[in-house]
matplotlib code that plots the C-alpha trace (Angstrom):
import matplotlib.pyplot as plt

x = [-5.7, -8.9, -11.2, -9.0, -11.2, -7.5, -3.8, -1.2, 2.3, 5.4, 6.3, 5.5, 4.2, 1.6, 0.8, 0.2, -2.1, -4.2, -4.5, -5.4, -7.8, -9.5, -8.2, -8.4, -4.7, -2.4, 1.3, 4.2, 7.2, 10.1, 13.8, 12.9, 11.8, 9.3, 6.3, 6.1, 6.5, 3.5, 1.6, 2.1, 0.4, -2.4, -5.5]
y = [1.1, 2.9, 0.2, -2.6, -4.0, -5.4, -3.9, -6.6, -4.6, -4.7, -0.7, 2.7, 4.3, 1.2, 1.5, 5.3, 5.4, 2.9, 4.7, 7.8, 5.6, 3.6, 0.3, -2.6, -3.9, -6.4, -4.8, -7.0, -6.3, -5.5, -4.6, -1.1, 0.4, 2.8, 0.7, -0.9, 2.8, 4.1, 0.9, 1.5, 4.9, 4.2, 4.1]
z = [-10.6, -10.8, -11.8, -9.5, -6.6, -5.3, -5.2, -4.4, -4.0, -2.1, -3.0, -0.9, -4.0, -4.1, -1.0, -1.1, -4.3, -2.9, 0.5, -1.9, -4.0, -1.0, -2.9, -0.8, -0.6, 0.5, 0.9, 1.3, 3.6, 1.4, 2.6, 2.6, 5.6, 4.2, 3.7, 7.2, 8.7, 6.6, 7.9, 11.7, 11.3, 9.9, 12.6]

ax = plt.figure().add_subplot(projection="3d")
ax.plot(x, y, z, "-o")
ax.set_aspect("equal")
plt.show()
């Protein structure tokens, strides 16, 4: 991840590391609930 201009995941832990890495990312909604309620607090 740390030389990735992209992160493409459909996990919270992806989504979190590349919050923490300022990754550009594309998450993708996944049955859990987790991800989207990350999402909806970011600014």
């Amino acid at each position: 991840m740390q030389t990735a201009t992209w992160v493409v995941t459909d996990t919270f832990h992806g989504t979190i590391f590349s919050i923490l890495f300022r990754k550009n990312f594309a998450s993708f909604a996944s049955k859990k609930m987790k991800v989207m309620s990350l999402l909806s607090q970011r600014p």
